[in-house]
N, CA, C and O atoms as a GROMACS GRO file, in nm:
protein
  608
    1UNK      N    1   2.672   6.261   2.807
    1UNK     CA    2   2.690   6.366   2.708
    1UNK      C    3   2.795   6.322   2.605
    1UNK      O    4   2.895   6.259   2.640
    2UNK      N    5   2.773   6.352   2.492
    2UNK     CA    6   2.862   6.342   2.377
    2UNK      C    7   3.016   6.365   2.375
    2UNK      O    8   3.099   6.302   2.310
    3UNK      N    9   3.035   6.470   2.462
    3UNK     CA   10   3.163   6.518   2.474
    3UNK      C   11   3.240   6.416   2.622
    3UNK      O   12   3.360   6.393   2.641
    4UNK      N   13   3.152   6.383   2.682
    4UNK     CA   14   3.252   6.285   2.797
    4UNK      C   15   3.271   6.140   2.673
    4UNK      O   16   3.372   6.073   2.694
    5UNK      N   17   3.222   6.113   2.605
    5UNK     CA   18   3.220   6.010   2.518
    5UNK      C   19   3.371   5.978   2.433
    5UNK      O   20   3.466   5.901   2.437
    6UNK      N   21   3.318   6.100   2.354
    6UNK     CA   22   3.477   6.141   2.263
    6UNK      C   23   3.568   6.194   2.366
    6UNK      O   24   3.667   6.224   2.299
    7UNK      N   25   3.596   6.226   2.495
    7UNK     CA   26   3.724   6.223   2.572
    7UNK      C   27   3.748   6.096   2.575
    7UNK      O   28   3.852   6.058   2.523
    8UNK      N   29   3.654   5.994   2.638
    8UNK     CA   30   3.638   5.847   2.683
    8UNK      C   31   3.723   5.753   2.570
    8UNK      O   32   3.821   5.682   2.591
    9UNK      N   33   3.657   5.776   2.455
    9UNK     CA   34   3.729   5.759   2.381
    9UNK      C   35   3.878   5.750   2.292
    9UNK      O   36   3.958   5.671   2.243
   10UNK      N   37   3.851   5.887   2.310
   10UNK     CA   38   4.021   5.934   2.284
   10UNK      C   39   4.105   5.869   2.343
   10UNK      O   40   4.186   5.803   2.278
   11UNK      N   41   4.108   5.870   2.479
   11UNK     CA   42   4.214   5.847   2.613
   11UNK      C   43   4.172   5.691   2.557
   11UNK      O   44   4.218   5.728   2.449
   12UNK      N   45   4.125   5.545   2.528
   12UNK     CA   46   4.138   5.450   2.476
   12UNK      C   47   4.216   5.414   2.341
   12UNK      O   48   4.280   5.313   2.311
   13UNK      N   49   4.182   5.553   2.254
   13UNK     CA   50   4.248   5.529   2.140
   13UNK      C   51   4.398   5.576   2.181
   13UNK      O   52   4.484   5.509   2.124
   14UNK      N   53   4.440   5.658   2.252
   14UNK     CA   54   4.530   5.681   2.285
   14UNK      C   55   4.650   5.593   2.340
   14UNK      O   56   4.771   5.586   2.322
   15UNK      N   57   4.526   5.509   2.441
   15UNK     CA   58   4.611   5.425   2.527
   15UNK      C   59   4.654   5.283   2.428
   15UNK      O   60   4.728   5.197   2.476
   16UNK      N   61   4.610   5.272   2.314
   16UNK     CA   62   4.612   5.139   2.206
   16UNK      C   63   4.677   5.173   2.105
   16UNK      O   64   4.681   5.101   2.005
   17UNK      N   65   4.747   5.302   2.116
   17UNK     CA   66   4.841   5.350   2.037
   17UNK      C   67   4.765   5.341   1.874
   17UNK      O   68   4.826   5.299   1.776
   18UNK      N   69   4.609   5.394   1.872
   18UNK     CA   70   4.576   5.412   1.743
   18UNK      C   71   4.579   5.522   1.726
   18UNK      O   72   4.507   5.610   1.773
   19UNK      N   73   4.703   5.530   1.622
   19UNK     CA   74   4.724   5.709   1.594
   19UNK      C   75   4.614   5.762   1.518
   19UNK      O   76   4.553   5.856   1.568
   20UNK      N   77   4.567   5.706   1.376
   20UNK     CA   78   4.423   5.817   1.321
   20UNK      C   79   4.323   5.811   1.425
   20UNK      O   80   4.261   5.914   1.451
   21UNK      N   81   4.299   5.700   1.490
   21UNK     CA   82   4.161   5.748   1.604
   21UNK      C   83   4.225   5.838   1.699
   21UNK      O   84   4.154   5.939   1.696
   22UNK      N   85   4.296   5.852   1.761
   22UNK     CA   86   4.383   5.912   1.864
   22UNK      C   87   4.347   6.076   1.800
   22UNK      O   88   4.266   6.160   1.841
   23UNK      N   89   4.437   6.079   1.690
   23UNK     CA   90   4.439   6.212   1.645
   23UNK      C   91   4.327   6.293   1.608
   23UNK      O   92   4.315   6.412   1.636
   24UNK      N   93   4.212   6.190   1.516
   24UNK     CA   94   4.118   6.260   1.491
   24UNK      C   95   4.053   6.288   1.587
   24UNK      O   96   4.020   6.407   1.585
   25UNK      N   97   4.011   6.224   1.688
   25UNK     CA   98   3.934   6.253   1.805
   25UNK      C   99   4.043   6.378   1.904
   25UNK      O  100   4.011   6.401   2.020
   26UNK      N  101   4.111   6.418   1.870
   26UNK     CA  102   4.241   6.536   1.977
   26UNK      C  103   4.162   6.637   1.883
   26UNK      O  104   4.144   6.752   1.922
   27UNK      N  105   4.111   6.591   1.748
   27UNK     CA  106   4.083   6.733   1.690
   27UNK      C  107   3.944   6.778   1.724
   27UNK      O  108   3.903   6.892   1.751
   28UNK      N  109   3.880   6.661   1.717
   28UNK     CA  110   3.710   6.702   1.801
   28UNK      C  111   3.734   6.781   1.890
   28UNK      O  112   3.704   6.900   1.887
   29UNK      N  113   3.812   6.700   2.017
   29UNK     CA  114   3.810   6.760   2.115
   29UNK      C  115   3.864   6.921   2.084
   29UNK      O  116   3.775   7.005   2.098
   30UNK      N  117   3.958   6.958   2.055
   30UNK     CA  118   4.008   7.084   1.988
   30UNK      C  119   3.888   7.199   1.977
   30UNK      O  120   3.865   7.302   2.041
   31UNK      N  121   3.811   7.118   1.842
   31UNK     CA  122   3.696   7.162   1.800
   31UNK      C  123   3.592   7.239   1.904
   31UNK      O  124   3.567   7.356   1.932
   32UNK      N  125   3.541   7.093   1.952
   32UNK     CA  126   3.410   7.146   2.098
   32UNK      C  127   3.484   7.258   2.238
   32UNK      O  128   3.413   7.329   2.309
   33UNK      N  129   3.621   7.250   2.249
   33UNK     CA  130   3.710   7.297   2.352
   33UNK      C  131   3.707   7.479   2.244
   33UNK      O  132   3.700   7.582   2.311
   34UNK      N  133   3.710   7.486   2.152
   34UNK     CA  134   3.684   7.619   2.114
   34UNK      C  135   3.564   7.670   2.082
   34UNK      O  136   3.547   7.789   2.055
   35UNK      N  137   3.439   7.550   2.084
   35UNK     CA  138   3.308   7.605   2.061
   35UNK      C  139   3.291   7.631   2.217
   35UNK      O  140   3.234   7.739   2.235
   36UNK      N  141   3.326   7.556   2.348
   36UNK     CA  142   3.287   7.544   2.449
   36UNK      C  143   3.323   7.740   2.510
   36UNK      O  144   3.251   7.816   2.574
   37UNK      N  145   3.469   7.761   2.450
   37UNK     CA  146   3.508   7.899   2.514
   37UNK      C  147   3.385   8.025   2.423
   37UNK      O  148   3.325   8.118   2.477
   38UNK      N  149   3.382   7.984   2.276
   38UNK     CA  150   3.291   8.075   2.238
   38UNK      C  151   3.165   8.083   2.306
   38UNK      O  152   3.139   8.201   2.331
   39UNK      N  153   3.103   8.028   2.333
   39UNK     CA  154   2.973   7.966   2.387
   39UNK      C  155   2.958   8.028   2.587
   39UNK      O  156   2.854   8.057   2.647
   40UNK      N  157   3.094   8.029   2.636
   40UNK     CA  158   3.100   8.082   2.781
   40UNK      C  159   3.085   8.232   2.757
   40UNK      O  160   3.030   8.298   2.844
   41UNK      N  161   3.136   8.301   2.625
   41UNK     CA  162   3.100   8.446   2.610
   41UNK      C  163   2.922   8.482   2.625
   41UNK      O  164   2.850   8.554   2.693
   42UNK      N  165   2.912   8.409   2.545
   42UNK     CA  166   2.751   8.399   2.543
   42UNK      C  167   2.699   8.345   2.667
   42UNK      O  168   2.603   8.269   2.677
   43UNK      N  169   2.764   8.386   2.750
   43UNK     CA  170   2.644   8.248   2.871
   43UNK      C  171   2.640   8.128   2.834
   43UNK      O  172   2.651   8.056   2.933
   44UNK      N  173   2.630   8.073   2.743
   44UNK     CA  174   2.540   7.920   2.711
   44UNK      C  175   2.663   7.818   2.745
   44UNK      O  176   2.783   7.840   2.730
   45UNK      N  177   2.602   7.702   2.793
   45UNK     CA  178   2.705   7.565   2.806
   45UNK      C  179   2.704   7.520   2.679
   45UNK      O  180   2.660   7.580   2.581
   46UNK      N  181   2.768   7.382   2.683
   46UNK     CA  182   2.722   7.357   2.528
   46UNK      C  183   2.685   7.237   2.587
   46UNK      O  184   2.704   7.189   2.699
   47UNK      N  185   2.618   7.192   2.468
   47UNK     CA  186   2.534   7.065   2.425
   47UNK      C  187   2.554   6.980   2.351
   47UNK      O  188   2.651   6.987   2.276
   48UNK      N  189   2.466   6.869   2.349
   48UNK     CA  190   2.484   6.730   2.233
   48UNK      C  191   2.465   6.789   2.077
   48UNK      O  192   2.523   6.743   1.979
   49UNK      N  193   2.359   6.914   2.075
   49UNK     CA  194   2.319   6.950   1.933
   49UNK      C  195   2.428   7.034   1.872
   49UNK      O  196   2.465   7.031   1.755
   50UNK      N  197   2.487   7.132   1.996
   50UNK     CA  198   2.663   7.219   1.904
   50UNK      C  199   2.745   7.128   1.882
   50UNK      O  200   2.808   7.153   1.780
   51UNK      N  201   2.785   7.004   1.946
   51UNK     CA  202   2.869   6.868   1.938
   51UNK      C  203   2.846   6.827   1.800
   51UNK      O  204   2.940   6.813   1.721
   52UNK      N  205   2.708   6.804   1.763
   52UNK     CA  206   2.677   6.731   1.625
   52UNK      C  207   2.721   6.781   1.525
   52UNK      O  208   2.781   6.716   1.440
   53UNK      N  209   2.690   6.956   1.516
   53UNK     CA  210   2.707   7.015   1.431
   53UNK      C  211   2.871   7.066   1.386
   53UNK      O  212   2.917   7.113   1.282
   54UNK      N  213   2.945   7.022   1.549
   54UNK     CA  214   3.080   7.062   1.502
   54UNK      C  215   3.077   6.918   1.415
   54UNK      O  216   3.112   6.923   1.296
   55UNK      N  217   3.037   6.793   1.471
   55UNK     CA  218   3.106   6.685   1.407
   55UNK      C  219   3.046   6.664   1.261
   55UNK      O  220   3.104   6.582   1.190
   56UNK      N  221   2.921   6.739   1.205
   56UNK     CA  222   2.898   6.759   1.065
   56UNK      C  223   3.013   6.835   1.014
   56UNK      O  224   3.102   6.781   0.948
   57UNK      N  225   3.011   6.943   1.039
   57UNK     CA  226   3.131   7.017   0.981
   57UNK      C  227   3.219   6.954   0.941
   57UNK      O  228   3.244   6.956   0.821
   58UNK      N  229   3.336   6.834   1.077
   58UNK     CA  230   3.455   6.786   1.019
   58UNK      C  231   3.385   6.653   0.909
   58UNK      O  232   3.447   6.633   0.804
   59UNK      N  233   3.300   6.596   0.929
   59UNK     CA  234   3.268   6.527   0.830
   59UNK      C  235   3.271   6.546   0.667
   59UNK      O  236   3.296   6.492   0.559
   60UNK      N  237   3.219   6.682   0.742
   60UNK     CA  238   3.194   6.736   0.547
   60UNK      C  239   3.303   6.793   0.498
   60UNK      O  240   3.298   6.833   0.382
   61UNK      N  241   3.407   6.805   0.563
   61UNK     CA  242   3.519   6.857   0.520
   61UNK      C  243   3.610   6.704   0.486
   61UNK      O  244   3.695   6.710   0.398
   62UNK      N  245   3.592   6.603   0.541
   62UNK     CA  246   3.684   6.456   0.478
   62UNK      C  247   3.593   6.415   0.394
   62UNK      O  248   3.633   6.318   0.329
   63UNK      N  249   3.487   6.448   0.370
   63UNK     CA  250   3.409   6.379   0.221
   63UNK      C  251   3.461   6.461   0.127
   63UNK      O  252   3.528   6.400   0.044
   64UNK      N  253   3.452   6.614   0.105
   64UNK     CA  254   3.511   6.668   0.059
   64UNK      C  255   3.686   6.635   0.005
   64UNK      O  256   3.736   6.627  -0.107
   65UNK      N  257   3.741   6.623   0.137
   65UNK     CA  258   3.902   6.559   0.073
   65UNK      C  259   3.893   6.480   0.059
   65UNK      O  260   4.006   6.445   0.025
   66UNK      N  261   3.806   6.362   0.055
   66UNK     CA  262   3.806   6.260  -0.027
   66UNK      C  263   3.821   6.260  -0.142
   66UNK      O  264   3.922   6.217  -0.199
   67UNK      N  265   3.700   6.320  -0.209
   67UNK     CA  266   3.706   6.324  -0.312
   67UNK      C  267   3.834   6.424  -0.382
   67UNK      O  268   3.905   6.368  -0.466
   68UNK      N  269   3.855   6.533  -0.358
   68UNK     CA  270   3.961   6.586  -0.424
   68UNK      C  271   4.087   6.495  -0.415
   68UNK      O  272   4.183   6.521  -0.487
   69UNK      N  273   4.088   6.438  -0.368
   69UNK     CA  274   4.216   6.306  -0.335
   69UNK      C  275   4.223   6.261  -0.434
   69UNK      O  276   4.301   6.280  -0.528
   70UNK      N  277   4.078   6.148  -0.409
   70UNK     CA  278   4.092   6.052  -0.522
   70UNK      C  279   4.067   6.127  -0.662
   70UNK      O  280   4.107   6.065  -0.760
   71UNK      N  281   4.006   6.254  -0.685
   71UNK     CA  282   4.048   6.294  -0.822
   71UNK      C  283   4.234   6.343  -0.865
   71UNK      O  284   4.283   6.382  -0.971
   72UNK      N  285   4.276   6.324  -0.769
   72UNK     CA  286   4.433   6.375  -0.751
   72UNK      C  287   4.484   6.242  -0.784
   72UNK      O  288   4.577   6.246  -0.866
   73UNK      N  289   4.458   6.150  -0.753
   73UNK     CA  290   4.488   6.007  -0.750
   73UNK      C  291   4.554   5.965  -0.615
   73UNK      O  292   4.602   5.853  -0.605
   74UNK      N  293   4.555   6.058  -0.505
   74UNK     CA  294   4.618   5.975  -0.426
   74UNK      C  295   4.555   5.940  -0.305
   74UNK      O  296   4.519   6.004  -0.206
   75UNK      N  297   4.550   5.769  -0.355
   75UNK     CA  298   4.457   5.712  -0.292
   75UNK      C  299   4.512   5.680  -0.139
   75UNK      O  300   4.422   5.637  -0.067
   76UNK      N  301   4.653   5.693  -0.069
   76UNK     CA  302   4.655   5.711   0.043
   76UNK      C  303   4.629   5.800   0.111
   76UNK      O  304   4.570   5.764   0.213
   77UNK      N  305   4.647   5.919   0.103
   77UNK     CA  306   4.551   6.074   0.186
   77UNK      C  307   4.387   6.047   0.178
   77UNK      O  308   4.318   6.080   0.274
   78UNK      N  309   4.317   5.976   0.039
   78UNK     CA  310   4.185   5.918   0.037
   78UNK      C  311   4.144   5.850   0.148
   78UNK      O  312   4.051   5.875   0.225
   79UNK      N  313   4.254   5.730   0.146
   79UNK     CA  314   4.204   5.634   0.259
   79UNK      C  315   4.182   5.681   0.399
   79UNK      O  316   4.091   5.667   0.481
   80UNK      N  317   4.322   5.756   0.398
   80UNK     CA  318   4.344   5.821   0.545
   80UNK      C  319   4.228   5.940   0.596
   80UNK      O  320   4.205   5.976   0.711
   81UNK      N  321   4.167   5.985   0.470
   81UNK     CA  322   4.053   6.031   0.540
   81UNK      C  323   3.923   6.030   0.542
   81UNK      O  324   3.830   6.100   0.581
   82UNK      N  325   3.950   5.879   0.463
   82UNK     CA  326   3.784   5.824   0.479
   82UNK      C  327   3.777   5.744   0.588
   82UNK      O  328   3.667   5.708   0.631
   83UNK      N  329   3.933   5.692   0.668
   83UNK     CA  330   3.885   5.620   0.833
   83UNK      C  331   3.909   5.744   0.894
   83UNK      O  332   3.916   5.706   1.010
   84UNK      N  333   3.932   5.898   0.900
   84UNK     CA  334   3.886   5.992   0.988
   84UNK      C  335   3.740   5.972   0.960
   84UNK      O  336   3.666   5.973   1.058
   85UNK      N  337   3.695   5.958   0.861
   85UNK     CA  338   3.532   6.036   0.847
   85UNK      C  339   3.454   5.919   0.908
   85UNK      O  340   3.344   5.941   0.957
   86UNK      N  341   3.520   5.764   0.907
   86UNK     CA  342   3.425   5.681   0.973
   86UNK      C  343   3.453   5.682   1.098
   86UNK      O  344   3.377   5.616   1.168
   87UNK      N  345   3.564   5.751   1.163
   87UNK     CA  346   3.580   5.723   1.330
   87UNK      C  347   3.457   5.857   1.366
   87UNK      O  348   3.395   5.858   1.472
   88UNK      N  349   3.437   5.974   1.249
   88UNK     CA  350   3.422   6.106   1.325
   88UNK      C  351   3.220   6.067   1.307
   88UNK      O  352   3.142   6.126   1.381
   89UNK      N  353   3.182   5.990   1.226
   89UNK     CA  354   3.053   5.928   1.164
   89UNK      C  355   3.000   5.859   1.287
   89UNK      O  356   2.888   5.894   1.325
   90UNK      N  357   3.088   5.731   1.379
   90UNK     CA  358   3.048   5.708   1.495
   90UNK      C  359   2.944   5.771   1.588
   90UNK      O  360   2.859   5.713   1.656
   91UNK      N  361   2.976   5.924   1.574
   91UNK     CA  362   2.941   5.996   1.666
   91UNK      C  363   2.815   6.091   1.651
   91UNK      O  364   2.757   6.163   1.732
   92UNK      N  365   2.792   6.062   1.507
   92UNK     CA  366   2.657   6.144   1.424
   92UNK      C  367   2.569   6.057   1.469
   92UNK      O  368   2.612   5.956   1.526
   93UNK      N  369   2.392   6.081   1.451
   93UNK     CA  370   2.299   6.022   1.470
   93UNK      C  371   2.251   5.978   1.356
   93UNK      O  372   2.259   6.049   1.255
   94UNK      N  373   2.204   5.876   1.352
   94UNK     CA  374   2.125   5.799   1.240
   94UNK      C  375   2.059   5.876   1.160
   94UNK      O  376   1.966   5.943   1.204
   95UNK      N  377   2.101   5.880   1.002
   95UNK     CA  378   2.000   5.972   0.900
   95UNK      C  379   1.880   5.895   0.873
   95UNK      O  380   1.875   5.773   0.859
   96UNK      N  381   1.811   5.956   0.868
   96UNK     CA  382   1.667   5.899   0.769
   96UNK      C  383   1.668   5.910   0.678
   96UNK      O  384   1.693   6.011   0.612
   97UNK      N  385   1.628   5.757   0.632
   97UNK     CA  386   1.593   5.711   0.476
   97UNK      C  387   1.568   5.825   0.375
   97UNK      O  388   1.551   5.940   0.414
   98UNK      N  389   1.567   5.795   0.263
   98UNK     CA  390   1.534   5.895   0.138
   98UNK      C  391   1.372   5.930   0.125
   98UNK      O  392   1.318   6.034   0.087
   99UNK      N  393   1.314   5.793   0.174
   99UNK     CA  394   1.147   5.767   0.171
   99UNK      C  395   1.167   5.815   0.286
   99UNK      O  396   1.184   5.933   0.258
  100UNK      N  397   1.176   5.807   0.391
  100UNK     CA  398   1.118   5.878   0.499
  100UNK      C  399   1.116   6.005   0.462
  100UNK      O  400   1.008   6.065   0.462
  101UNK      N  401   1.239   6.071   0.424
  101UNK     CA  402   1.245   6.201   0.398
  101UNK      C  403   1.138   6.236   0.317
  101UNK      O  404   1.058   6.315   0.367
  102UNK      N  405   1.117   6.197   0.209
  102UNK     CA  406   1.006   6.253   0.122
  102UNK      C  407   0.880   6.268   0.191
  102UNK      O  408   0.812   6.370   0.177
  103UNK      N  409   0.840   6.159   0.277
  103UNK     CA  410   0.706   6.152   0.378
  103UNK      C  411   0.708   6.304   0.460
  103UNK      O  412   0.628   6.397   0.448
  104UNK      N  413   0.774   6.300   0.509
  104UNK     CA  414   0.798   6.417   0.594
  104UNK      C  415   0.781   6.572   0.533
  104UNK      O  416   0.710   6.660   0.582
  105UNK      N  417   0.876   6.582   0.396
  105UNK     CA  418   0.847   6.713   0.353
  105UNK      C  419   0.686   6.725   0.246
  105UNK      O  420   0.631   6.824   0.199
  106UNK      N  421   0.647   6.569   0.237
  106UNK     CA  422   0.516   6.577   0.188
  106UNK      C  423   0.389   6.621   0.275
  106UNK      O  424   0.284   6.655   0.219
  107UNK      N  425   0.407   6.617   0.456
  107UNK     CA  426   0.343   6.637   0.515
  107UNK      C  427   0.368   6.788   0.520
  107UNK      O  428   0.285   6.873   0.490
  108UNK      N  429   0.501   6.813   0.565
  108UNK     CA  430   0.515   6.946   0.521
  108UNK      C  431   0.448   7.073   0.445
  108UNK      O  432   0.427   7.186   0.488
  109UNK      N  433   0.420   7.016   0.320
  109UNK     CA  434   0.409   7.065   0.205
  109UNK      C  435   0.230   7.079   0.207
  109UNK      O  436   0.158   7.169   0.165
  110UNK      N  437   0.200   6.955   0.270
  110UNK     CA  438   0.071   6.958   0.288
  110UNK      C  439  -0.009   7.035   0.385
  110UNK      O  440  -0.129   7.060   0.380
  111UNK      N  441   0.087   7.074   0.483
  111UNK     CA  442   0.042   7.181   0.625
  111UNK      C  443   0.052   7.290   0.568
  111UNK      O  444  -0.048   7.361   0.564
  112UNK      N  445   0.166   7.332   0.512
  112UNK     CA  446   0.192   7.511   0.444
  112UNK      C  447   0.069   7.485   0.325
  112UNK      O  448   0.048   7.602   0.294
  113UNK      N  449  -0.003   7.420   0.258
  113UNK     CA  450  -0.072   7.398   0.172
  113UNK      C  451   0.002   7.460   0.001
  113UNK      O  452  -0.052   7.494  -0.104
  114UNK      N  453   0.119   7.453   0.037
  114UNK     CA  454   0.198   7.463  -0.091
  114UNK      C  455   0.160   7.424  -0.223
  114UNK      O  456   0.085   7.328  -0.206
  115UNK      N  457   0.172   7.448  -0.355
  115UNK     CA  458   0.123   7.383  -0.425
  115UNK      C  459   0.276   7.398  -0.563
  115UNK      O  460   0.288   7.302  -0.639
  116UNK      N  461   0.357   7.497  -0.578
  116UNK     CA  462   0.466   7.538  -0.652
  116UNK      C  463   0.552   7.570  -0.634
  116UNK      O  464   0.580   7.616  -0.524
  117UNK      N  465   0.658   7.561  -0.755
  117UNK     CA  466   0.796   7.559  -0.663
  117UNK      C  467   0.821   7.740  -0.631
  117UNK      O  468   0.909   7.780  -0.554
  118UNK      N  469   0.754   7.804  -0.684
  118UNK     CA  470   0.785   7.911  -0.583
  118UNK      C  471   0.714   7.934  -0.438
  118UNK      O  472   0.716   8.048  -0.391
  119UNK      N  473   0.661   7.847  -0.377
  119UNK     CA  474   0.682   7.779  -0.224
  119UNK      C  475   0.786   7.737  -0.181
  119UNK      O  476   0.798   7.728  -0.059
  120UNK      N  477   0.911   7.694  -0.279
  120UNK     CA  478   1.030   7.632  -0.242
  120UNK      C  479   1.100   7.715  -0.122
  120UNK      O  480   1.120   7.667  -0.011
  121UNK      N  481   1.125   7.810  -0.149
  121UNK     CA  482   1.196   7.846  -0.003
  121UNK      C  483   1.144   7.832   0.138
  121UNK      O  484   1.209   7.802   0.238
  122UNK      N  485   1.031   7.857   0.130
  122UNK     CA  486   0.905   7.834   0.212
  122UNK      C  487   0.926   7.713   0.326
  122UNK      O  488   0.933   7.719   0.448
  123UNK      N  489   0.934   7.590   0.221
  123UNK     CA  490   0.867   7.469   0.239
  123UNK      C  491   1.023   7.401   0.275
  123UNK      O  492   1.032   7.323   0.370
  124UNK      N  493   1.128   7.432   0.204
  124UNK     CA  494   1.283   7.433   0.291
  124UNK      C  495   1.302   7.472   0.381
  124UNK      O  496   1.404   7.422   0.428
  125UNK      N  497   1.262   7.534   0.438
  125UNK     CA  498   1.297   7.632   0.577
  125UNK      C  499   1.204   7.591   0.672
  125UNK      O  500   1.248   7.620   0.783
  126UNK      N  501   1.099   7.538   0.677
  126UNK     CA  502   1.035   7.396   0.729
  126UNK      C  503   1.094   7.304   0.740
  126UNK      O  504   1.135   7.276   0.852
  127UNK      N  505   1.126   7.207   0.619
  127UNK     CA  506   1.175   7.116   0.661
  127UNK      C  507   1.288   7.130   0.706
  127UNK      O  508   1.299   7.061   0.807
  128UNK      N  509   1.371   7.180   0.684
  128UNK     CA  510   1.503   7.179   0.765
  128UNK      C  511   1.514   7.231   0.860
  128UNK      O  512   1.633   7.235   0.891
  129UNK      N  513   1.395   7.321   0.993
  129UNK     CA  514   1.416   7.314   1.033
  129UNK      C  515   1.365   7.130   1.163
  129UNK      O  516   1.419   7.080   1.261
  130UNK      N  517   1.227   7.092   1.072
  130UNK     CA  518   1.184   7.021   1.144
  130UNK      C  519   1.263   6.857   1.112
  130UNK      O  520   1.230   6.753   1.169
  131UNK      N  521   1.367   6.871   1.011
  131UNK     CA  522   1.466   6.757   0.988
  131UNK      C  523   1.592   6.778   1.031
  131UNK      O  524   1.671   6.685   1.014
  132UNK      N  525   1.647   6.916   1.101
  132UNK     CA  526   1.702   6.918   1.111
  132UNK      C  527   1.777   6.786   1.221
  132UNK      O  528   1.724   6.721   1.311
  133UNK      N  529   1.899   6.784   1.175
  133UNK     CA  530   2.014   6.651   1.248
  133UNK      C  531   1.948   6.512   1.179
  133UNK      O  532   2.020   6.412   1.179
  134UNK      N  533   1.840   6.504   1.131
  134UNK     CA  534   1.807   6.383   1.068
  134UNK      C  535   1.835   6.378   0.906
  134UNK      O  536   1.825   6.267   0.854
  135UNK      N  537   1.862   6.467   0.841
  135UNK     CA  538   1.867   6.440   0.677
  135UNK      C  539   1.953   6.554   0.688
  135UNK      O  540   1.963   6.649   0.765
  136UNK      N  541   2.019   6.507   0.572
  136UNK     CA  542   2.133   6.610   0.504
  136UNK      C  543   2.017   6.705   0.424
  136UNK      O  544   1.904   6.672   0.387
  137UNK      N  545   2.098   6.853   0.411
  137UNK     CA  546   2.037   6.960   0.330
  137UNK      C  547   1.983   6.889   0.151
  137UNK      O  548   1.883   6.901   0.080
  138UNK      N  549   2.100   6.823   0.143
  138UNK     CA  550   2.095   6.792  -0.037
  138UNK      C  551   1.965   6.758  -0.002
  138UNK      O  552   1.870   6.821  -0.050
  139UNK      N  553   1.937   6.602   0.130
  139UNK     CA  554   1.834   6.502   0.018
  139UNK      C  555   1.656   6.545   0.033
  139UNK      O  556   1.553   6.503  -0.021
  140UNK      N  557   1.689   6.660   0.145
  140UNK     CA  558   1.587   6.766   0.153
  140UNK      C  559   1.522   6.837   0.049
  140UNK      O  560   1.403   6.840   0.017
  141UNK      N  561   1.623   6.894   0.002
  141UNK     CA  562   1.599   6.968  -0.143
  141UNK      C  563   1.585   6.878  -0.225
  141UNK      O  564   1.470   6.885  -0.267
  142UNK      N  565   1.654   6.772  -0.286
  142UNK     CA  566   1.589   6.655  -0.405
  142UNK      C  567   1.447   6.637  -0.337
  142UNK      O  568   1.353   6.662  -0.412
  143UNK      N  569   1.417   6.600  -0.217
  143UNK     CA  570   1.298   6.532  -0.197
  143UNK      C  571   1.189   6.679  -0.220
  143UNK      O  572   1.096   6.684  -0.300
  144UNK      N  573   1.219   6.760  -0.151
  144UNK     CA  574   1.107   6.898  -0.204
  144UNK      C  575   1.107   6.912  -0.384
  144UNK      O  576   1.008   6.960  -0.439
  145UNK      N  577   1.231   6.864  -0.467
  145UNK     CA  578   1.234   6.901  -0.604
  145UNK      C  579   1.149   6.794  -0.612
  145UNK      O  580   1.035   6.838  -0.599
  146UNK      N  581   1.147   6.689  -0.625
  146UNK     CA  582   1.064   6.566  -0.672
  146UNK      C  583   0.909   6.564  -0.614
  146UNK      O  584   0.829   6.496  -0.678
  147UNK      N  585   0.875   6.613  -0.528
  147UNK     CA  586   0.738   6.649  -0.503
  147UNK      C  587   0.682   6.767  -0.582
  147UNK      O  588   0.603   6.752  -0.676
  148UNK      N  589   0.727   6.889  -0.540
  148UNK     CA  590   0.686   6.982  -0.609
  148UNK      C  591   0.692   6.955  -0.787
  148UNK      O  592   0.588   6.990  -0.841
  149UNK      N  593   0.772   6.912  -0.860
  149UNK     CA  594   0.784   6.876  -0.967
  149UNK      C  595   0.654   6.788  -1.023
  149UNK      O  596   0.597   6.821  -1.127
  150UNK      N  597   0.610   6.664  -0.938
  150UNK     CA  598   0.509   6.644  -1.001
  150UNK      C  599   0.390   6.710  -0.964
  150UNK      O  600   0.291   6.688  -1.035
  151UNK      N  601   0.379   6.778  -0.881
  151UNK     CA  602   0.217   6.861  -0.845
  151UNK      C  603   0.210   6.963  -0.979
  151UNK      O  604   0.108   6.996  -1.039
  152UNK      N  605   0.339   7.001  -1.006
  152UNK     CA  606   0.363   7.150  -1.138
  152UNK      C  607   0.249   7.036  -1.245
  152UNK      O  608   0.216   7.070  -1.359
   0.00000   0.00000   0.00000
């Protein structure tokens, strides 16, 4: 499971005295350790798929301070949290290509028998759910804009 991984981990980064891996991974753990108590209200254990989604979250929050960084200019808080976002990236699953993506919401598009973009919500809510953990939301939506666009 994902979560014996990032303990496994941690307690190595810990023991090698790497403080950003050390720390960022104390915050995962943090993270899944408060999805894990929400989740006992509900009955449910947790899983590899609430794991992912906490570790999208912190992802998208150091791309995010990335960039406001480096528009700030300071490129050390930048750095420092673009090796959080590659220690916390480790732990995501492989995205699919841009072309794959398009294949997919073209089959999509072709099952709902869609033909315009007011199908768009439609034909999003398909694919994301059947891409979901494999493609980001954006390249979902470019790839549904660029299909539907040329059928118009």
């Amino acid at each position: 499971m994902l979560n014996d991984i990032i303990k496994k981990d941690f307690m190595v980064a810990y023991k090698a005295k790497d403080k950003i891996a050390s720390e960022t991974l104390k915050m995962i753990k943090s993270s899944i350790q408060y999805k894990i108590v929400e989740l006992k209200g509900k009955n449910r254990e947790i899983n590899d798929d609430d794991i992912v989604k906490i570790l999208k979250i912190e992802a998208k929050k150091r791309k995010e301070s990335i960039d406001q960084y480096i528009k700030a200019g300071r490129d050390k808080s930048a750095e420092k949290e673009q090796k959080e976002f590659e220690i916390i990236s480790k732990y995501l699953p492989e995205l699919m290509s841009f072309d794959n993506i398009k294949k997919e919401v073209s089959s999509i598009i072709s099952d709902l028998n869609a033909t315009s973009m007011k199908d768009f919500g439609l034909i999003m809510k398909e694919s994301s759910k059947k891409l979901s953990g494999k493609a980001e939301g954006y390249d979902i939506k470019k790839a549904v804009e660029e299909i539907l666009i040329v059928k118009d």
